[in-house]
C-alpha positions as CSV (number, residue, x, y, z in Angstrom):
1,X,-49.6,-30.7,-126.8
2,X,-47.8,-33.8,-125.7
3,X,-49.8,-37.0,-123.5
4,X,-47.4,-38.8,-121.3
5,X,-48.6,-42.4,-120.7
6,X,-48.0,-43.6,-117.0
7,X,-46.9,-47.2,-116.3
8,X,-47.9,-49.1,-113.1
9,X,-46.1,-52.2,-112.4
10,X,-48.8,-55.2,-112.3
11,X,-48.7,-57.0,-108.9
12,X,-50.1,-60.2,-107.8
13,X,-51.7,-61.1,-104.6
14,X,-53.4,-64.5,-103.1
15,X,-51.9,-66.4,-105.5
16,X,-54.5,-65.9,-108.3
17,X,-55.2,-61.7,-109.1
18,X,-53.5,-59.2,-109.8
19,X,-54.0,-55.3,-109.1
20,X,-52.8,-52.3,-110.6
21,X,-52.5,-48.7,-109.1
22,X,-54.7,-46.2,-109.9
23,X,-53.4,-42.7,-110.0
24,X,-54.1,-40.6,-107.2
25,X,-55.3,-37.2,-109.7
26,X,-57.8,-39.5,-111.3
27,X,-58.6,-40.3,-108.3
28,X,-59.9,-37.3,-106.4
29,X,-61.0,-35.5,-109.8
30,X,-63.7,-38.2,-109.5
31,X,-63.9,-38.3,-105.7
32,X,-63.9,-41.7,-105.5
33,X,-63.1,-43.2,-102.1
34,X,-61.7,-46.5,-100.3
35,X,-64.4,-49.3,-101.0
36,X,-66.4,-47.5,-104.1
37,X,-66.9,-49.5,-107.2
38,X,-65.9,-48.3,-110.3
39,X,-66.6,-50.0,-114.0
40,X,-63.8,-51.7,-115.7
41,X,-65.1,-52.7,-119.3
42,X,-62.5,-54.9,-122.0
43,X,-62.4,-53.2,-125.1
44,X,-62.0,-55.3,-128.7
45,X,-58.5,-53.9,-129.4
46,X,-57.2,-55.4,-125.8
47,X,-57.2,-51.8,-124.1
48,X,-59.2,-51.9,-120.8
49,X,-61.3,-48.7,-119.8
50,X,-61.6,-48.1,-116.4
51,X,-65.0,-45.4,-115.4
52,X,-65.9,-43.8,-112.3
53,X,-69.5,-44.3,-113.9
54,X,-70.7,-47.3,-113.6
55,X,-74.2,-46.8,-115.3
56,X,-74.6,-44.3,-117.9
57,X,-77.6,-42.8,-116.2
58,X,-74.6,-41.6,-113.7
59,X,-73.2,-39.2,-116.0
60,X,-75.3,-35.7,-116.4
61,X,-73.8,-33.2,-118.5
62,X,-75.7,-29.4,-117.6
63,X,-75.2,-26.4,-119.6
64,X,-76.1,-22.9,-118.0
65,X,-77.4,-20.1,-120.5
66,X,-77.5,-16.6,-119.0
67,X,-79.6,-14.9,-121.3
68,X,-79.2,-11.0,-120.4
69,X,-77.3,-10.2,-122.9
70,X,-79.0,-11.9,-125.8
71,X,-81.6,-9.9,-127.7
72,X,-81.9,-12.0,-130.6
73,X,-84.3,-15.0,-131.1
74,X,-82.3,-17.1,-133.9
75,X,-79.2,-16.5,-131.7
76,X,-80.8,-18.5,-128.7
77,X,-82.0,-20.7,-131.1
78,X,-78.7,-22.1,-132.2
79,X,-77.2,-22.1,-128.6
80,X,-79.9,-24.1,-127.7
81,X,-79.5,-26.5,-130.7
82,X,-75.9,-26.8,-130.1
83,X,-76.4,-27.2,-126.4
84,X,-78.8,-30.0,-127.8
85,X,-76.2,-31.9,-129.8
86,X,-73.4,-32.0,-127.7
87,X,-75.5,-34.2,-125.1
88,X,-76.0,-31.7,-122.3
89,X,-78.7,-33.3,-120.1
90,X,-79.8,-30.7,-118.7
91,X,-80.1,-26.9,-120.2
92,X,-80.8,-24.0,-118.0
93,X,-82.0,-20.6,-118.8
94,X,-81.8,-17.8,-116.5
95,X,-82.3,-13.9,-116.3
96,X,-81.2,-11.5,-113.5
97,X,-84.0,-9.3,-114.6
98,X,-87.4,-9.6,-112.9
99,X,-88.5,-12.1,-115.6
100,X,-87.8,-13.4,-119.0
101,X,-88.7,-11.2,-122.7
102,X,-91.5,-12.5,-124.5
103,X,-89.0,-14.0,-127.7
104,X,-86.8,-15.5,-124.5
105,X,-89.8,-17.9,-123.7
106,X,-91.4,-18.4,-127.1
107,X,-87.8,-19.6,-128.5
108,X,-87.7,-22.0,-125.6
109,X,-90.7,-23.2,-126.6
110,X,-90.0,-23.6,-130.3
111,X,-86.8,-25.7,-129.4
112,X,-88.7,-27.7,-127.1
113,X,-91.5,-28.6,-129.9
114,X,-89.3,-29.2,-132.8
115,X,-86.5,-30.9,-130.4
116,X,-86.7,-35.2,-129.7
117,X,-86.7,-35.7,-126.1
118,X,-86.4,-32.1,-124.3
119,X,-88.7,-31.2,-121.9
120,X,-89.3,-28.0,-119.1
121,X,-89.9,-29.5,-115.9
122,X,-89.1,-26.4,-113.9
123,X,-90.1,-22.7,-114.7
124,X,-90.0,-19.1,-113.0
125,X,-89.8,-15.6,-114.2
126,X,-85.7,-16.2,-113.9
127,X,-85.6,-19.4,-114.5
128,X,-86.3,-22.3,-117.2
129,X,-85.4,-25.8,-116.2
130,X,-84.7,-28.0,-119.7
131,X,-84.1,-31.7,-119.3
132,X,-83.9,-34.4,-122.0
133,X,-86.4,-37.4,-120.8
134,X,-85.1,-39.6,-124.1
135,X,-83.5,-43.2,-123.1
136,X,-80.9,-43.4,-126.1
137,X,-81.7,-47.0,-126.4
138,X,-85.7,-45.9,-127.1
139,X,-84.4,-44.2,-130.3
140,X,-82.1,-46.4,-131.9
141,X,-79.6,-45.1,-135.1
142,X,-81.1,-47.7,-137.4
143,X,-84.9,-47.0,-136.4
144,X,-84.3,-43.1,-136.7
145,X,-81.9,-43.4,-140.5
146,X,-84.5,-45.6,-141.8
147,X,-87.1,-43.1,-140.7
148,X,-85.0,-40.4,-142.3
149,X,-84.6,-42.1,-145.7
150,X,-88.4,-42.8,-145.8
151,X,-89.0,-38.9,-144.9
152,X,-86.5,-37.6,-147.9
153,X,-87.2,-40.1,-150.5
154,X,-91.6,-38.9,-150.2
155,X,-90.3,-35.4,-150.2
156,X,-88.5,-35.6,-153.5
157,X,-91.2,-37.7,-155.2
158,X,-94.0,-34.9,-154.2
159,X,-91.6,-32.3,-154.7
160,X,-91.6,-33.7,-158.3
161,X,-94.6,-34.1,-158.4
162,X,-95.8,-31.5,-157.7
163,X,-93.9,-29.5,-160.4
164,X,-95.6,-32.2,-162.7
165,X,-98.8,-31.1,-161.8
166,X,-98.2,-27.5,-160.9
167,X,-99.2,-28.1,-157.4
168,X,-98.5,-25.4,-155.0
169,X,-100.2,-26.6,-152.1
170,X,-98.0,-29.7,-152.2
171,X,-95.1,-27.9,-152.4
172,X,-95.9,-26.4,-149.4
173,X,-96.4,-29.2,-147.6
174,X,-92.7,-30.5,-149.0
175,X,-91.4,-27.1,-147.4
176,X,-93.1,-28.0,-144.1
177,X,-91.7,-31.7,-144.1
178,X,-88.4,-30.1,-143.4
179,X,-88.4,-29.8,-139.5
180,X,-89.1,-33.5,-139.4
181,X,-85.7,-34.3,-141.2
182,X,-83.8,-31.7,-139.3
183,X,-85.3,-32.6,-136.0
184,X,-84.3,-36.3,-136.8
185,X,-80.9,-35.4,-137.9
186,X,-80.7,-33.1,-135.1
187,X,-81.3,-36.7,-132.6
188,X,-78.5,-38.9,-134.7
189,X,-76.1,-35.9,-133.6
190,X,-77.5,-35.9,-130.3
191,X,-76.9,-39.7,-129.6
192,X,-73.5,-39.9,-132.0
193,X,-72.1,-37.3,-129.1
194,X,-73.6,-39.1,-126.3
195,X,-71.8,-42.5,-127.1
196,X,-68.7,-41.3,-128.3
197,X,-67.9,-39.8,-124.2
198,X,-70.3,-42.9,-123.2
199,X,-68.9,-46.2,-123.9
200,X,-71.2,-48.4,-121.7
201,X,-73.6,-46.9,-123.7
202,X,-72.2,-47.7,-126.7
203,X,-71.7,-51.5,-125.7
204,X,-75.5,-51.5,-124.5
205,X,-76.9,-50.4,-127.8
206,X,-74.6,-52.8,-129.6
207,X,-72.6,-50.5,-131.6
208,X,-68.7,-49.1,-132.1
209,X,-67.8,-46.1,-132.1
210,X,-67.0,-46.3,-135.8
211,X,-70.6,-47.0,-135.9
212,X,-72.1,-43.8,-134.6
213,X,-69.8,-41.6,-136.2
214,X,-70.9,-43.4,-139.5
215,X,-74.4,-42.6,-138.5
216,X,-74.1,-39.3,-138.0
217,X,-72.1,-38.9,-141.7
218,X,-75.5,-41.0,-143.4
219,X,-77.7,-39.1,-140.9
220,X,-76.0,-35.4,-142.4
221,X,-76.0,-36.4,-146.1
222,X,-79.8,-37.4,-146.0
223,X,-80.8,-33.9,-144.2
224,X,-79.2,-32.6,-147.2
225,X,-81.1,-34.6,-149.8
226,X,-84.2,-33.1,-147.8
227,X,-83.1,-29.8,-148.2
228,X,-82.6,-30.2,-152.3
229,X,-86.7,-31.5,-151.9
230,X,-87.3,-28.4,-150.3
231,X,-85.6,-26.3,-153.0
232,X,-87.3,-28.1,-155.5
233,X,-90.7,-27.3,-153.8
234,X,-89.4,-23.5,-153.4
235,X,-88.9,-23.4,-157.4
236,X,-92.0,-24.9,-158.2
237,X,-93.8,-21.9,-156.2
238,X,-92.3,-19.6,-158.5
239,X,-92.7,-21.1,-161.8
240,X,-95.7,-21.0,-164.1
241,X,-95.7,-25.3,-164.8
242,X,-98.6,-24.4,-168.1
243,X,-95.9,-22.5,-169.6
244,X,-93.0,-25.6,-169.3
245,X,-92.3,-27.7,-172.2
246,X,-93.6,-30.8,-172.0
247,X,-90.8,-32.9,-173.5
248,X,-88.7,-30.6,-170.6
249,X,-91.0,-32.4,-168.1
250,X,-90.1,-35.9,-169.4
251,X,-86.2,-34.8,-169.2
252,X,-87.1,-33.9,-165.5
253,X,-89.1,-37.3,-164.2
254,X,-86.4,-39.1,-165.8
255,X,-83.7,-37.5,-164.1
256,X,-85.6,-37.7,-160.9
257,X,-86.5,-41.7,-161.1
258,X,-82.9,-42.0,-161.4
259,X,-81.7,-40.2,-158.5
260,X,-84.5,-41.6,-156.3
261,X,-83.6,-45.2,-157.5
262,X,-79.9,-44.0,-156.3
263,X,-81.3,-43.1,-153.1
264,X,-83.3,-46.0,-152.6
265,X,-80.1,-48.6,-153.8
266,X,-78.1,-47.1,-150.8
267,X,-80.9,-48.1,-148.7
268,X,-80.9,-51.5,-149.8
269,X,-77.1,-51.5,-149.6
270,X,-77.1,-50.3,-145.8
271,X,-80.0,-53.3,-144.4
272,X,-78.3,-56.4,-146.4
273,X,-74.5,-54.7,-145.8
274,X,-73.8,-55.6,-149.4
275,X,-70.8,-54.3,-150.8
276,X,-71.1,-55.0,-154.5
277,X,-74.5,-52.8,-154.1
278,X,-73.2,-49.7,-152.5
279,X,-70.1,-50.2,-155.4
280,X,-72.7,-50.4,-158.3
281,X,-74.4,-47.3,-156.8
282,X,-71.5,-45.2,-156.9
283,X,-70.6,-46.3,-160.2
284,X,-74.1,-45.3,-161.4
285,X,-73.8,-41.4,-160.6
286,X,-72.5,-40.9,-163.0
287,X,-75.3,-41.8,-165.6
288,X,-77.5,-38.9,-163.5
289,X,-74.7,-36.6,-164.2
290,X,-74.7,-37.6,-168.0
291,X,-78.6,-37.1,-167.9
292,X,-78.6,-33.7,-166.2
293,X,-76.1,-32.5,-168.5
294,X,-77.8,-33.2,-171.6
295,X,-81.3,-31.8,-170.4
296,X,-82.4,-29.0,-172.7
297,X,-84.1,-25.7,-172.0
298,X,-86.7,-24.6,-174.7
299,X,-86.5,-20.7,-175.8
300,X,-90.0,-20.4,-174.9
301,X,-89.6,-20.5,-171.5
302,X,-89.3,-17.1,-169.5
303,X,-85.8,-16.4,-167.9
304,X,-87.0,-16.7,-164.5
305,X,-88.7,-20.2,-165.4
306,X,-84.9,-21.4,-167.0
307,X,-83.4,-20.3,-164.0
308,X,-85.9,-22.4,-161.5
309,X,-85.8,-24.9,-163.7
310,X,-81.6,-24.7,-163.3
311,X,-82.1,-24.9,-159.7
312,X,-84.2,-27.8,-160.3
313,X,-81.9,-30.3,-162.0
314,X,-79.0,-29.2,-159.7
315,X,-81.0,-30.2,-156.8
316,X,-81.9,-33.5,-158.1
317,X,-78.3,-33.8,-159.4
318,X,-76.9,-33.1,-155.6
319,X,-79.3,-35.7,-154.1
320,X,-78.3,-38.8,-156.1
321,X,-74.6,-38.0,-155.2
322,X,-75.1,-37.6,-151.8
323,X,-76.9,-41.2,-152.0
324,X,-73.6,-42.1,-153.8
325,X,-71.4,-40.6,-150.5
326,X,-74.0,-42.6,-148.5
327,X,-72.8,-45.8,-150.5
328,X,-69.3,-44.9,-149.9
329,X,-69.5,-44.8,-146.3
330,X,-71.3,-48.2,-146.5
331,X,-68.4,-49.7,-147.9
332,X,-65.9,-48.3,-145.6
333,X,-67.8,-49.2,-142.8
334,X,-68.4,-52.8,-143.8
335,X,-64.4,-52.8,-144.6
């Protein structure tokens, strides 16, 4: 595919402006006539963008989802989710049959409870009428990451914990943390696909574009951090703690500290946009690596409780280099 860029010649009138010739398919794609205004906006690298849109709130993206031919509840999930993330407005949901099945409506509603911002404001037996009611600028990126790291970091020390203790109950609860990571993760998506087509936006909230998409890379790597808390939690269900060496334990906490402490440095490196930071915390991982490696499994300890346990120091392995990647984008951005 090849772009072809067009040149206008600049002209001058009255002696003091000039004007330049828009062309005539941008135009009436917009439908902009004589005397409209449109936004011109001066960009950092000296490029000028010229919008038909001159407030955000002007520009409504709607997504239609015809659901006769989906029978399958997850399915409708994900389109939903998707439609959700890629900034669509607007959702609708309609049905040519005389009204919706039951797992139609109770999967709009489970989207619409775990979602940020998405609300029904219209509803029939054919039709479901989704809009988003979030202002972007309510939610910022920083208020929602810090959120995020805050979220992850008490998930791993009770998932931890609750191994320490053999505490089932709070594993649970780690396991049920999860939606509030995803659905906060879901929102940095939401907002880094919004700006990226929106650049008044963008300006408005006070960021570049190489600032969202940064986001939405810090945003992805601590949804996955949650998830190794929740499959810490998941192996703590299953293992018998009573029967776990104790010097094993130790190994474990230790480990764990470490790749909290990780988590919590790239934090620190993010707020005071300290370079040297984010560099010492990559160099680090690879002290957790050297401590997971040289943990030692007992022979008294049943085969399923060696393989949990596996699954264990992998998880807390994975999360201290994901807060490593975190760092790494720090510095690049900051760059």
């Amino acid at each position: 595919m090849t772009f072809n860029i067009e040149t206008r010649r600049v002209q001058q009138t009255g002696g003091s402006s000039f004007i330049v010739s828009l062309p005539k398919e941008w135009i009436e794609k917009h439908g902009i006539e004589p005397k409209d205004t449109i936004g011109i906006l001066s960009q950092p690298d000296g490029n000028l963008l010229i919008t038909p849109y001159i407030s955000s709130q002007d520009y409504i993206k709607e997504k239609v989802f015809d659901v006769d031919e989906i029978n399958n509840s997850d399915f409708l999930f994900r389109l939903l989710i998707g439609a959700y993330i890629m900034g669509y407005t607007i959702i609708k949901i309609k049905t040519s049959h005389e009204k919706f099945a039951s797992f139609i409506r109770e999967t709009v509603e489970g989207f619409i409870n775990i979602a940020i911002g998405p609300e029904i404001i219209e509803e029939t037996n054919q039709f479901i009428l989704i809009k988003d009611l979030l202002n972007p600028k309510e939610m910022p990126f920083e208020k929602t990451i810090k959120r995020m790291y805050i979220l992850v970091q008490g998930m791993h020390e009770d998932a931890v914990r609750a191994l320490e203790e053999g505490n089932k109950k709070l594993a649970e609860k780690v396991i049920n943390r999860d939606d509030q990571v995803d659905k906060l993760n879901w929102l940095v998506e939401r907002q880094s696909h919004i700006v990226l087509r929106d650049i008044i936006l963008c300006q408005k909230m006070g960021i570049t574009l190489e600032d969202a998409s940064n986001f939405q890379f810090i945003s992805k790597f601590l949804e996955r951090i949650g998830d190794h808390a929740v499959k810490i939690a998941r192996s703590v269900l299953k293992i018998d703690y009573q029967k776990i060496n104790k010097k094993l334990f130790e190994s474990i906490t230790k480990a764990s500290k470490m790749s909290l402490e990780l988590l919590n440095i790239s934090l620190d490196a993010w707020l005071q946009k300290d370079l040297i930071l984010a560099n010492e915390n990559i160099e680090s991982i690879s002290k957790l690596i050297e401590i997971c490696e040289q943990i030692q499994f007992h022979t008294e300890n049943s085969a399923e409780s060696v393989v949990e346990i596996g699954y264990i120091i992998e998880s807390i392995r994975r999360a201290g280099e994901y807060s490593s990647d975190i760092s790494e984008i720090i510095i690049n951005n900051l760059i």
